[in-house]
C-alpha positions in Angstrom: -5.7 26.3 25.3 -2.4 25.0 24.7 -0.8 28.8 25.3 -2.2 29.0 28.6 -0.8 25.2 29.9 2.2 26.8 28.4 2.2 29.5 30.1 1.3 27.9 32.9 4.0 24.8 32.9 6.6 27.7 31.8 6.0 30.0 35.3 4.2 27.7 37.8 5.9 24.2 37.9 9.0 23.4 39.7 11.8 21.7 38.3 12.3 18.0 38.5 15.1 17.3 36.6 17.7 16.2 38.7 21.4 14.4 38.5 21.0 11.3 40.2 24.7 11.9 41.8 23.8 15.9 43.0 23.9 15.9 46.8 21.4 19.1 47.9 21.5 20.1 51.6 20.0 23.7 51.0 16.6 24.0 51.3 15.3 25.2 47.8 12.3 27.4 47.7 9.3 27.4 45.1 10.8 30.0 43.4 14.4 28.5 43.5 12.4 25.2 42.0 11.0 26.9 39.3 15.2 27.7 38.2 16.9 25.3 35.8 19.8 26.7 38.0 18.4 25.9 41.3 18.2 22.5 40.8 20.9 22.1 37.8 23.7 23.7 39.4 26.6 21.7 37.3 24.5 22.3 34.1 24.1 25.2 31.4 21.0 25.5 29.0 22.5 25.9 25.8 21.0 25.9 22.5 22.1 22.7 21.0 20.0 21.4 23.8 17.1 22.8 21.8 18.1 20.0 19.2 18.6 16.7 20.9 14.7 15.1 20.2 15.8 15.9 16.4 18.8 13.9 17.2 17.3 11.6 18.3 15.5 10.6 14.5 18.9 8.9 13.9 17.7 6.1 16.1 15.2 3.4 14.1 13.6 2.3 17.7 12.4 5.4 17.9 11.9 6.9 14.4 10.1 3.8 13.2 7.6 3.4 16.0 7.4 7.2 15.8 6.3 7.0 11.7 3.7 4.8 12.7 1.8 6.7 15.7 1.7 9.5 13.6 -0.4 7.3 11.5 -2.3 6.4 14.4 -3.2 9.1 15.7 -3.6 11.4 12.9 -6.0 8.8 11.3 -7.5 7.5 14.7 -8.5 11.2 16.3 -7.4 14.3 14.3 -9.2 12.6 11.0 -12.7 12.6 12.8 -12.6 16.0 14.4 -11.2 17.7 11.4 -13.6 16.0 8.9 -16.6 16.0 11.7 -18.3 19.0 11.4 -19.1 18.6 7.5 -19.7 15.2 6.9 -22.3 14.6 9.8 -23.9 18.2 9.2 -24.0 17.1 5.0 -25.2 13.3 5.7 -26.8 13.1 8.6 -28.4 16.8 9.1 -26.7 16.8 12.5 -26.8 20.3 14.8 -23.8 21.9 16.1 -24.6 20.5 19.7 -25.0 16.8 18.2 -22.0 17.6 16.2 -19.9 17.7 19.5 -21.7 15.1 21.1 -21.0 12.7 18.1 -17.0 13.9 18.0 -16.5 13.4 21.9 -18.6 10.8 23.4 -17.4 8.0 20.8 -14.0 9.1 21.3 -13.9 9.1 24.8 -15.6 5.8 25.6 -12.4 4.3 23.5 -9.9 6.4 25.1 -11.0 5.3 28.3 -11.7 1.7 27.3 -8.0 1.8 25.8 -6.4 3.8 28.4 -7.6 1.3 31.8 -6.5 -2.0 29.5 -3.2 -1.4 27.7 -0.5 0.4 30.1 -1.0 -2.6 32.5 -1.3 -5.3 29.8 2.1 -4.3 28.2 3.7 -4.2 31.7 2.6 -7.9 31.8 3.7 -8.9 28.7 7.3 -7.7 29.6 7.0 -9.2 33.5 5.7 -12.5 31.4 8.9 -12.5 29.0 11.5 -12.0 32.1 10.0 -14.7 34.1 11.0 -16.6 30.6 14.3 -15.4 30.2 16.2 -15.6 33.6 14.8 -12.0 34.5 15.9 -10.0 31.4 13.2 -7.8 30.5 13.6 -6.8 26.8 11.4 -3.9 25.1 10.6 -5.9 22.2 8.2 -7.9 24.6 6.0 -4.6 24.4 5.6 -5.0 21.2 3.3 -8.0 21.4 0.5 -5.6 22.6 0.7 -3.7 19.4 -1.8 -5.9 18.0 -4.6 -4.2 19.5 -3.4 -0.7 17.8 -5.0 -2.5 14.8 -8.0 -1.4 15.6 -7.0 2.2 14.1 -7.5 0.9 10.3 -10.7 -1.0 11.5 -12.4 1.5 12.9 -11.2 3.9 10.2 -12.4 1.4 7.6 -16.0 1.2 9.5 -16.5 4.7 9.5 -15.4 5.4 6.2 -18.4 2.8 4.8 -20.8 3.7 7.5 -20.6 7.5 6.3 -20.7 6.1 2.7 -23.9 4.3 3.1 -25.2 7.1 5.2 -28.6 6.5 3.7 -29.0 3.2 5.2 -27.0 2.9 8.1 -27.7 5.4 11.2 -25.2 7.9 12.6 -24.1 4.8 15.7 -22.4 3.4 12.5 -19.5 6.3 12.2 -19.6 6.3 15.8 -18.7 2.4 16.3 -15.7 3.1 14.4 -14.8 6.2 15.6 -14.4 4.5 19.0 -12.9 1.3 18.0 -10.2 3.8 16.3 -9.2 5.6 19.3 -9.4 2.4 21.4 -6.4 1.2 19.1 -5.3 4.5 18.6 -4.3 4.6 22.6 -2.9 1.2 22.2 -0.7 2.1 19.8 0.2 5.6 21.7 1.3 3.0 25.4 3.2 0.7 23.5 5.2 3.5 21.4 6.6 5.7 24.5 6.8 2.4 26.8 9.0 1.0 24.3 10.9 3.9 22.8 11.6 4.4 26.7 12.6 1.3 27.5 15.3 1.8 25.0 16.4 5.5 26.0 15.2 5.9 29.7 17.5 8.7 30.4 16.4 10.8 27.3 12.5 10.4 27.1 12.0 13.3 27.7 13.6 14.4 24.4 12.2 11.0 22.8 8.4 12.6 23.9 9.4 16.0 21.9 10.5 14.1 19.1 7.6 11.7 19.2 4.6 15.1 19.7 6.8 16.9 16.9 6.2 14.0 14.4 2.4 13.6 15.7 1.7 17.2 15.4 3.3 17.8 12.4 1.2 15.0 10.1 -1.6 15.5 11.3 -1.7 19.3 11.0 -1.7 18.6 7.2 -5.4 16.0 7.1 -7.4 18.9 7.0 -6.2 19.8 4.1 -6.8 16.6 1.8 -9.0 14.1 3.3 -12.3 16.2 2.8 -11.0 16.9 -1.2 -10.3 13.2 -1.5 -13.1 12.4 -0.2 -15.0 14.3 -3.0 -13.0 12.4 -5.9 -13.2 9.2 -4.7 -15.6 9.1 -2.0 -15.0 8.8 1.7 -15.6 5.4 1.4 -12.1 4.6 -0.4 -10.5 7.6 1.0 -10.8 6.1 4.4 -9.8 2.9 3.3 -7.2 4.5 1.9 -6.0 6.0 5.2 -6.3 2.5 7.2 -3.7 1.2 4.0 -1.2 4.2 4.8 -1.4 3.0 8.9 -0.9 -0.8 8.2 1.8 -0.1 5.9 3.8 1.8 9.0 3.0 -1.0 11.3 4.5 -3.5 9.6 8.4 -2.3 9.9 7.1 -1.5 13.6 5.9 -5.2 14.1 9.8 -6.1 12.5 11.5 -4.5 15.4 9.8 -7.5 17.7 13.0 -9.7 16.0 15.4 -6.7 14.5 15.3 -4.5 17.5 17.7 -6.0 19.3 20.2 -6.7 16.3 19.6 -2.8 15.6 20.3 -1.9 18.9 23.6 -3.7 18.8 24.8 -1.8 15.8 27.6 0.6 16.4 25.9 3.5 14.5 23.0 2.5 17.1 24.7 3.0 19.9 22.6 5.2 22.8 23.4 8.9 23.0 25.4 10.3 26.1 23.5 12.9 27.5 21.8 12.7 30.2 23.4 9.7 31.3 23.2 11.2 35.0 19.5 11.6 35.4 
C-alpha cells in the first residue's frame, strides 16, 4: 500500500513548492507541474538535499518532541496491531474477523474522537496566549494541549491489566484502552508538527521526514520484544513498562513550555537557511 501512494504521489501530483518571490507568467501544464524544474526554475535537486530532515536532529524543538511521539505512537497504535493477533486469539479465543474488528473499531473511534478536538483546541490555546501578550503568538502555548497525549500511558496501562486479568474482565476492557491510547496518541501527534512548525515554517516539510523517519524507525522494532517480554514478565508489567518509557519522553517535552524560548535564542540554535524563500 505504501508503494502504490508512492508511486502514485511520485508520477501523478503536481508540484507545489514554490519561491514566494518567483513571478510565473507562462502557463504551466500538468505535465510541466509534475517537474521540480517547472515550477523551481532558480533551483537544482542535489543530493545534500536528501539530508536536510537529518539536519534538522541538531535542533532540540524538534528532536525532543520528535523522541517522544515516537513513544506515542509506537506504544499508542503499532503496540496493539503488532501484539493483536496473538494475544486476543490466546485469551480471548477471538476469530480472524473479530481480530480486525477488535484492532480497528477501538482505534478508530479515538482517532476520530482525537482528531475533531485537538487541531482546533491547540489553535486556541495559542489565539488565547496572543490576546495575553500584545499579539505575540509563541509555540510554547501549544504545548499546554499536550496534557491530553497522556492518555497514551493510560490507555496502555488499561490494556495491559485488562489482557492480564483476561479471565475476569471481557475483551471491551483492552478495547477501552486501546482507544483512550490513540485518543492521546493523536493529541500528542497535533501538538508535535504544530509546534515543531511553528518553530521552522519554512522547513516542515523536512521537519515531517525527520519526524516519520524517527516514528517509523522505533516502532519497526516492538514486534520484536513486546510479545517476548510479555512472556517473562507478563503483559501486565510489560505494558506498564511501555507507559513508563512514554512518560519519561514527555517530561523534557513538557520543559520546552519554559526552555523553548531560551533554547531557541541560543546561537548554536539558530534556524537553518534554506528555504527561507518558500
Amino acid at each position: 500500500m505504501q508503494l502504490a501512494t508512492f508511486v502514485l504521489t511520485a508520477v501523478a501530483l503536481p508540484e507545489t513548492l514554490y519561491p514566494r518571490g518567483a513571478i510565473h507568467n507562462k502557463p504551466k501544464s500538468f505535465l510541466d507541474l509534475l517537474l521540480f524544474k517547472a515550477t523551481l526554475p532558480t533551483r537544482k535537486i542535489k543530493l545534500g538535499n536528501f539530508w536536510r530532515p537529518l539536519y534538522m536532529a541538531k535542533y532540540l524543538t524538534i528532536t525532543l518532541p520528535a523522541l517522544y511521539y515516537m513513544t506515542c505512537f509506537g506504544y499508542g497504535s503499532v503496540l496493539f496491531a503488532s501484539t493483536g493477533s496473538q494475544i486476543f486469539a490466546q485469551n480471548y479465543h477471538f476469530t480472524l474477523s473479530q481480530t480486525g474488528l477488535i484492532l480497528s473499531i477501538p482505534l478508530l473511534v479515538g482517532c476520530f474522537i482525537g482528531e475533531a478536538s485537538t487541531g482546533w483546541f491547540t489553535d486556541w490555546l495559542v489565539s488565547r496566549y496572543a490576546k495575553r501578550h500584545g499579539g505575540e503568538r509563541r509555540p510554547e502555548a501549544r504545548l499546554d494541549g499536550l496534557w491530553l497525549s497522556l492518555l497514551v500511558p493510560i490507555g496502555v496501562i488499561i490494556q495491559g491489566a485488562c489482557i492480564y486479568h483476561h479471565k475476569t474482565v471481557p475483551w471491551i476492557g483492552p478495547a477501552i484502552g486501546m482507544g483512550l491510547a490513540n485518543l492521546g496518541l493523536q493529541a500528542a501527534t497535533t501538538v508535535t508538527y504544530a509546534y515543531t512548525t511553528d518553530y521552522f515554517k519554512p522547513q516542515s516539510a523536512e521537519i515531517s521526514c525527520f519526524l516519520n523517519l524517527v516514528r517509523n524507525g522505533f516502532s519497526a522494532l516492538i514486534s520484536f520484544y513486546a510479545i517476548p517480554l510479555s512472556g517473562k514478565i507478563n503483559t501486565e508489567y510489560a505494558w506498564l513498562t511501555f507507559a513508563l518509557i512514554n512518560v519519561v519522553f514527555f517530561v523534557p517535552v513538557l520543559a520546552l513550555k519554559w526552555l523553548g524560548p531560551k533554547i531557541s535564542g541560543m546561537s548554536w540554535q539558530a534556524p537553518p537557511t534554506f528555504h527561507n524563500d518558500l
